[in-house]
Each structure stands twice: as structure tokens, then as C-alpha cells.
C-alpha positions as CSV (number, residue, x, y, z in Angstrom):
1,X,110.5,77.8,112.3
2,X,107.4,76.5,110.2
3,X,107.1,77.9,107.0
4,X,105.2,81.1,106.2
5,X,101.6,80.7,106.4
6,X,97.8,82.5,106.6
7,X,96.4,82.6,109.6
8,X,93.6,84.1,108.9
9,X,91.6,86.8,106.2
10,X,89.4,89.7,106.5
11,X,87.8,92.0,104.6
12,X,85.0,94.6,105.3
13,X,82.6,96.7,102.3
14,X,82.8,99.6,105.0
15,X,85.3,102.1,106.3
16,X,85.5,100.8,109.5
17,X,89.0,100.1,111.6
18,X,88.4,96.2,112.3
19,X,87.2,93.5,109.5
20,X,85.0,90.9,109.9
21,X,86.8,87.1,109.2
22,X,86.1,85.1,105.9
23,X,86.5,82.1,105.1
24,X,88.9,83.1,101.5
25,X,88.9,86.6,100.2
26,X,89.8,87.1,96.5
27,X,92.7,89.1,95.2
28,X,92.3,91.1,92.1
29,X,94.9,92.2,90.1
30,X,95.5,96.3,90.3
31,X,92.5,96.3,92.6
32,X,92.7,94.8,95.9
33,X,90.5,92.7,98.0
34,X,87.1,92.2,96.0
35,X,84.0,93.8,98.0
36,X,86.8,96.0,100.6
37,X,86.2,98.7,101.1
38,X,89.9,99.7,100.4
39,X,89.9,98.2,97.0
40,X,91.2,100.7,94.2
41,X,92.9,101.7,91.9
42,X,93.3,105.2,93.4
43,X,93.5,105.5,97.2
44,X,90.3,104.7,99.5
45,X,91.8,105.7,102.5
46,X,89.7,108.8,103.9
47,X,92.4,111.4,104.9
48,X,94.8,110.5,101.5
49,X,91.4,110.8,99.4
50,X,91.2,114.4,100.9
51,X,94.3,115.0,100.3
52,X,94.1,113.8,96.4
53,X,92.1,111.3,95.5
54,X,94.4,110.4,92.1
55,X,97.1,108.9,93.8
56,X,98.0,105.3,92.7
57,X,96.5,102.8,95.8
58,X,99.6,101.7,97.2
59,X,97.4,100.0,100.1
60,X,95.6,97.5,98.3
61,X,96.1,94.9,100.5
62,X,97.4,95.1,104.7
63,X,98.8,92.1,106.3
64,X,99.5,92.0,109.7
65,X,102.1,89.1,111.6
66,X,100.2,87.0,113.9
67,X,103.2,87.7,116.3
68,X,102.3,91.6,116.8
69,X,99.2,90.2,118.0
70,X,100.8,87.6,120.6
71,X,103.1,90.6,121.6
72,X,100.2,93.0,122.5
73,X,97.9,90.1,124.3
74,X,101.1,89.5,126.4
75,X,101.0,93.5,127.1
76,X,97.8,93.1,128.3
77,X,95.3,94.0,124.7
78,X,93.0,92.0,123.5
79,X,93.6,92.0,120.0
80,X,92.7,89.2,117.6
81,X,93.0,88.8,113.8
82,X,91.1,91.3,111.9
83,X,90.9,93.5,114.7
84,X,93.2,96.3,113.3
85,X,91.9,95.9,109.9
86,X,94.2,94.0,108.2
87,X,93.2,91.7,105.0
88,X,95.4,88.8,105.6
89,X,96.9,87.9,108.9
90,X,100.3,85.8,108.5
91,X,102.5,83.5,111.0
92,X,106.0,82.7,110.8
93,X,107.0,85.3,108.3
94,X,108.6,88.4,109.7
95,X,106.8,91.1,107.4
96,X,108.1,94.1,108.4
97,X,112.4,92.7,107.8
98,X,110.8,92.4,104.1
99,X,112.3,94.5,101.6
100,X,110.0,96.9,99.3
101,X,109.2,95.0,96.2
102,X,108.8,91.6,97.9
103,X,106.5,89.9,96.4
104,X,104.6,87.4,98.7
105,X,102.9,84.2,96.3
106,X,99.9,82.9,98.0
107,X,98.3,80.2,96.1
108,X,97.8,81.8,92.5
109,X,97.7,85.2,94.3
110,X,100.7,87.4,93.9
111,X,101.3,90.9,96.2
112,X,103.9,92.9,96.0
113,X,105.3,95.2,99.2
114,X,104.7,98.2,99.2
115,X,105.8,100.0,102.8
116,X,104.8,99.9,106.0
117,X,101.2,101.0,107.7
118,X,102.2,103.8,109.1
119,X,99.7,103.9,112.8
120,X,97.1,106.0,113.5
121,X,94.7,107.4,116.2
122,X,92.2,105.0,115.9
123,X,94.1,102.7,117.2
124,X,93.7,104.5,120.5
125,X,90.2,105.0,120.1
126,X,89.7,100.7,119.4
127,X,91.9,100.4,122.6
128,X,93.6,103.1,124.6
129,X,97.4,102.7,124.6
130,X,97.3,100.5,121.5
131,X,98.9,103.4,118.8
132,X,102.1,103.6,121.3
133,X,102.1,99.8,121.7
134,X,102.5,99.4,118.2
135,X,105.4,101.7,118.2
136,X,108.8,101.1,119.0
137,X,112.5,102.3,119.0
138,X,115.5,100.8,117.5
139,X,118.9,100.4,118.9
140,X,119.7,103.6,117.3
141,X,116.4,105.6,118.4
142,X,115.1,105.0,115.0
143,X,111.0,104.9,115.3
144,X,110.0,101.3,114.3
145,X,106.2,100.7,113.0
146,X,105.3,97.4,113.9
147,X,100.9,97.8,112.3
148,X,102.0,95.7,109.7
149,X,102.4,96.2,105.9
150,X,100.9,97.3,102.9
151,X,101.1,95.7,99.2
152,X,99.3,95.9,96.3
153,X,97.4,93.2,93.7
154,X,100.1,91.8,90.8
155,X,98.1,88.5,90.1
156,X,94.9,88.1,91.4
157,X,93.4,84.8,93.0
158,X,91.6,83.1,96.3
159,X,93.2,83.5,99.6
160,X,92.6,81.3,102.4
161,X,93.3,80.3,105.9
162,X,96.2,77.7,105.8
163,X,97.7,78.9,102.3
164,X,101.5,79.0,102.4
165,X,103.1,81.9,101.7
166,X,106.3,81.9,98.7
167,X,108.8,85.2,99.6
168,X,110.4,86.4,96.6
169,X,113.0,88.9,97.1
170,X,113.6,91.9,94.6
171,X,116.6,91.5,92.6
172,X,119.4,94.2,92.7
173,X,119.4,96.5,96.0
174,X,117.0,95.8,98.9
175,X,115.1,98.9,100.2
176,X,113.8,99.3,103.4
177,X,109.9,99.6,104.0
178,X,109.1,103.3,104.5
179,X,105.0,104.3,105.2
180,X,102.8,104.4,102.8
């Protein structure tokens, strides 16, 4: 398999569910994606702001695995990068078998894993079906969220299509992703 790369980034200055490509976004530290709207230090996303608007931003930064996107175009979607709102779309690194706590080096940018996206309706409202495609079952019935992941902004820097991607696993006992 080729090594870890970025296949693409995104960002958008509006709530809205798909982000427009960039050429490089840049990485703040504590922050997020600079000019997204999803940046923060507290959370951005609408229905967790309603909730409480002082909880620490665990969704700085989304990345999604260019193979959920092959997956769904093979079931008949069209889905391309950016289109469910990821930041960074990767290939050849299977995000969601990541521990929390990875922390993913991408040129001088560091981002550490938080969970999992955990899918919502308006992935049915971009195309019908799409929530349930996204959704799967284990061997043991266990619900499997395959929207990608969430991380947030250790050491900030420019990310750009083609950067490599460094995994570096958390020391002592791995946790599984849980939403976010």
C-alpha cells in the first residue's frame, strides 16, 4: 500500500454541509482550520452550540478516507472530496482503525484524534440514502460510523494536496474512537 497521503483539502467560512477545495488550508494550533467556519476553541457545530456553547471544540478538524468515497460511488452516489464537509481528505490511511490520541503529522502540522463523526441527517438531505450508506454493522452487530474522523489543532502549519501523512500511536492502552 502507498504511504499515507492528502488527497485533497477543504474549508468553507459558512455553515454549510459541503466545502469548497483549496489549494493548502492552514492549521492553527487550539483553533482549527483558519477562515472555517468550524474553527474554535469552543464548539461551532449548530446543535452542540445549543446545547452549550462552552464545551472544548473537539471537532477542529474532519478528515474523511478517500476510500469511503470509492465505496459510495461504487453504490451508486456521487460523492467527491469536500462534499461531506470534511477539511482534509486522505488515501491509504485507514482513519477510522486509528486509536483516540493518534496524532497524524502533516508537514509541520500536528492533529490529534479525537473520535469519530458521528452521521447526521443532512447527509440524506445532500443525497437520499447517503446517512445509511455511511453506516454499517460489525460482525458482532456493533453500529460502525464510517463519515470519517474528528481531531483537533496541536501544532499548527500549511496543509496541502500531496503532503504525507506521519501516524503516531498513543503510548500505553489504545482506545477505540467513540463520536464526538
Amino acid at each position: 500500500m502507498p504511504n499515507p497521503t492528502v488527497l485533497a483539502v477543504h474549508s468553507s467560512p459558512a455553515h454549510s454541509f459541503s466545502k469548497a477545495p483549496a489549494l493548502s488550508i492552514r492549521l492553527i494550533a487550539g483553533f482549527g482550520v483558519e477562515g472555517d467556519a468550524h474553527a474554535g476553541e469552543t464548539v461551532k457545530h449548530r446543535s452542540r452550540v445549543a446545547r452549550d456553547p462552552t464545551q472544548p471544540n473537539l471537532r477542529q478538524v474532519h478528515l474523511i478516507h478517500a476510500e469511503l468515497h470509492d465505496e459510495l460511488n461504487a453504490a451508486g452516489f456521487r460523492v467527491k472530496p469536500g462534499d461531506m464537509g470534511e477539511n482534509i481528505t486522505t488515501r491509504g490511511l485507514d482513519l477510522l482503525a486509528l486509536p483516540t490520541g493518534t496524532r497524524l503529522v502533516i508537514g509541520t502540522a500536528v492533529i490529534e484524534v479525537t473520535g469519530l463523526r458521528n452521521p447526521c441527517v443532512q447527509l440524506d438531505r445532500f443525497q437520499p440514502g447517503l446517512m445509511q450508506a455511511v453506516l454499517g454493522r460489525d460482525t458482532d452487530g456493533n453500529l460502525i460510523r464510517k463519515a470519517g474522523i474528528m481531531g483537533v489543532v496541536l501544532t499548527g502549519g500549511d496543509v496541502q494536496t500531496g503532503d504525507g501523512i506521519h501516524v503516531q500511536m498513543p503510548e500505553g492502552e489504545q482506545r477505540p474512537l467513540l463520536p464526538v
